[in-house]
C-alpha positions as CSV (number, residue, x, y, z in Angstrom):
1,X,-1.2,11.7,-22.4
2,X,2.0,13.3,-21.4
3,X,4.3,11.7,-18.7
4,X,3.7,15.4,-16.9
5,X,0.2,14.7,-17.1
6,X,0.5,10.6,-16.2
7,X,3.2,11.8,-12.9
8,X,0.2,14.3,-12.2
9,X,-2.2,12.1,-12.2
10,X,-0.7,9.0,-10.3
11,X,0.8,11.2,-7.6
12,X,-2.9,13.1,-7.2
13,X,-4.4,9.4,-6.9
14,X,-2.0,8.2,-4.6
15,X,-2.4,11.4,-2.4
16,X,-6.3,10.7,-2.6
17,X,-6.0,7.1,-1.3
18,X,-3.6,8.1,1.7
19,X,-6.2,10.3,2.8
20,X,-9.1,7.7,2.3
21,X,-6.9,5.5,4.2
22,X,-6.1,7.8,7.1
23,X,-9.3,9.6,7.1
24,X,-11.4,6.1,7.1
25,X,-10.2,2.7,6.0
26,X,-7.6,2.6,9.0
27,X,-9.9,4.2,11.6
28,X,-12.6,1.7,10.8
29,X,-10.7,-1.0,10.8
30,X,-8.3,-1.3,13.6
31,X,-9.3,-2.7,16.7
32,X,-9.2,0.0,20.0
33,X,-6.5,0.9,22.2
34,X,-6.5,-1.5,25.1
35,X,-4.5,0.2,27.0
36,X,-1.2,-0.5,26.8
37,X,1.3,-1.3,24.6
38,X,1.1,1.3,21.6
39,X,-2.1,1.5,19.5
40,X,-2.7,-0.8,16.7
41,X,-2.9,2.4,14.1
42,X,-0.1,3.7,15.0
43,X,2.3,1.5,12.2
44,X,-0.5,2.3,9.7
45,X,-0.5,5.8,10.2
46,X,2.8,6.2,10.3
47,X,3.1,4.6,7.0
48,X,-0.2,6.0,5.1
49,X,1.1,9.7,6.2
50,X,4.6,8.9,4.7
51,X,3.3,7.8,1.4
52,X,0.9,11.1,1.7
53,X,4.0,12.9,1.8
54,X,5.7,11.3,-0.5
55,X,3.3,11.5,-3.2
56,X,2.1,15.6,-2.4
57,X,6.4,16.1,-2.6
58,X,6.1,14.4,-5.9
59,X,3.6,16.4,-7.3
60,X,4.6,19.8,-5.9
61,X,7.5,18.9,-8.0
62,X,5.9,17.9,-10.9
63,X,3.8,21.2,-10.7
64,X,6.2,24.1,-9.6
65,X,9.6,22.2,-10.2
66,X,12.1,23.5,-13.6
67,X,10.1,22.1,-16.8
68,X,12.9,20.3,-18.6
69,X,11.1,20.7,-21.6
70,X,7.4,21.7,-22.8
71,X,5.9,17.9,-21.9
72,X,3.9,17.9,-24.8
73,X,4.9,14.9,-26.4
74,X,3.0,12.1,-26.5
75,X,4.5,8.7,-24.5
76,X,5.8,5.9,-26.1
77,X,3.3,2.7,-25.4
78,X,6.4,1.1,-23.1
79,X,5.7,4.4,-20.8
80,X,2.0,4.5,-20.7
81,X,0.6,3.7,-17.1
82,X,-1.2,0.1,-17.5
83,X,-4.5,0.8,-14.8
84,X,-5.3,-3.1,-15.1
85,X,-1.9,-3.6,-13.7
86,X,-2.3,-1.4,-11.0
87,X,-5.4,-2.2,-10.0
88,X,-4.2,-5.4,-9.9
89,X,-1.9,-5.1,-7.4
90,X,-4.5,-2.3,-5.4
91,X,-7.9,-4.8,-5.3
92,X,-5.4,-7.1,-2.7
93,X,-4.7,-3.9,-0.8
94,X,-7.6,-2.8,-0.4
95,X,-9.7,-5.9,0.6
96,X,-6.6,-6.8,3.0
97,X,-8.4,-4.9,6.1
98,X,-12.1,-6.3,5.4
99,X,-10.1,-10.1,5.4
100,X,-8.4,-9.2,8.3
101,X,-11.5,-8.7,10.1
102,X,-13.0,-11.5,9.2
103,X,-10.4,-14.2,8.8
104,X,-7.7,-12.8,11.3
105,X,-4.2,-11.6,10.6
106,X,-2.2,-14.6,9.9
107,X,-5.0,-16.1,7.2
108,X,-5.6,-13.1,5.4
109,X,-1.8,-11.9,5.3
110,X,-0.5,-14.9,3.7
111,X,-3.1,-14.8,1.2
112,X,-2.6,-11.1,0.3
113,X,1.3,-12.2,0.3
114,X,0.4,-14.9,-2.2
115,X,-1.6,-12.5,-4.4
116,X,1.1,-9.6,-4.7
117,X,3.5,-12.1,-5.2
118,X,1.1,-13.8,-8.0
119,X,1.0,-9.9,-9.5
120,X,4.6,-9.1,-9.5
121,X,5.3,-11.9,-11.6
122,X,6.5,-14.8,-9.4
123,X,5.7,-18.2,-10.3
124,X,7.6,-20.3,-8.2
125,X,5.4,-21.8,-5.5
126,X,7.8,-22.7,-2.9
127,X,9.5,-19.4,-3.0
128,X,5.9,-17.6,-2.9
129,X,5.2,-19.5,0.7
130,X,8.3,-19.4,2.2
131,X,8.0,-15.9,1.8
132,X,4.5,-15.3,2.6
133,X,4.6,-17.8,5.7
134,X,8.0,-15.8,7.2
135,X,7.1,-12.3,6.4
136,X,3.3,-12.5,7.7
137,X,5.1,-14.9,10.8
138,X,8.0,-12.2,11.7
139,X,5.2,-9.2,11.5
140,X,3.2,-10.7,13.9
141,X,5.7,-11.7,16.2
142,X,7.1,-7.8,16.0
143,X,3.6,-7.0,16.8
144,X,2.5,-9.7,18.9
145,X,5.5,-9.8,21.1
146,X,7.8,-6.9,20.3
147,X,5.1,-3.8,20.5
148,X,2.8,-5.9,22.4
149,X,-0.2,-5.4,19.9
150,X,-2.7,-7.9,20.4
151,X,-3.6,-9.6,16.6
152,X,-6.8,-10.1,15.1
């Protein structure tokens, strides 16, 4: 596989997600608008459409952008996309939103903190709390108290 082809491909997939993601994991998933306040898929929206346009800019590029050269070659094994990486670090996404509903925010984001950490390499267990307790605690105090979300 090329690394025109690989860019291609990744930037198609994560385009593919958004839209799963804005078209029906978000939708499904967040809890109505009471109200008042702002909604609760408003964040998640916002953030889904900017990847989305993110990854169709990078493959517009990739597509219609100068060729530095013919892309032909092959890729060295250090450039090759590992999938069982990614998917790795995508199977915590994606089951973050189903945990979320069942287990509640707090729960469910400090285990999906842990895992990601666990993926990306870090092995030190105090460092891998702290941050999961402060990060999941100081997004649903913005939420909670600064947008005036109610939490699952």
């Amino acid at each position: 596989m090329t690394k025109q082809k690989r860019d291609n491909l990744v930037s198609a997939g994560i385009a593919a997600a958004s839209v799963v993601f804005l078209l029906w994991v978000i939708p499904t998933f967040t809890p109505p608008y009471p109200g008042y306040g702002v909604s609760a898929a408003l964040l998640p929206n916002l953030i889904v459409g900017l990847i989305l346009l993110l990854s169709l800019v990078s493959l517009g590029v990739n597509l219609f952008g100068p060729q530095k050269n013919t892309g032909q070659e092959e890729l060295p094994d250090e450039d090759k996309v590992h999938l069982g990486r990614l998917f790795s670090f995508l199977l915590p996404c994606l089951l973050l939103f189903p945990a979320i509903k069942l287990a509640g925010f707090i729960p469910s984001g400090i285990v999906f903190m842990l895992l990601i950490q666990f993926f990306c390499g870090q092995r030190k267990p105090v460092t891998m709390v702290l941050v999961a307790v402060c990060s999941v605690g100081f997004m649903y105090a913005l939420m909670r108290f600064g947008l005036k979300i109610p939490m699952p």
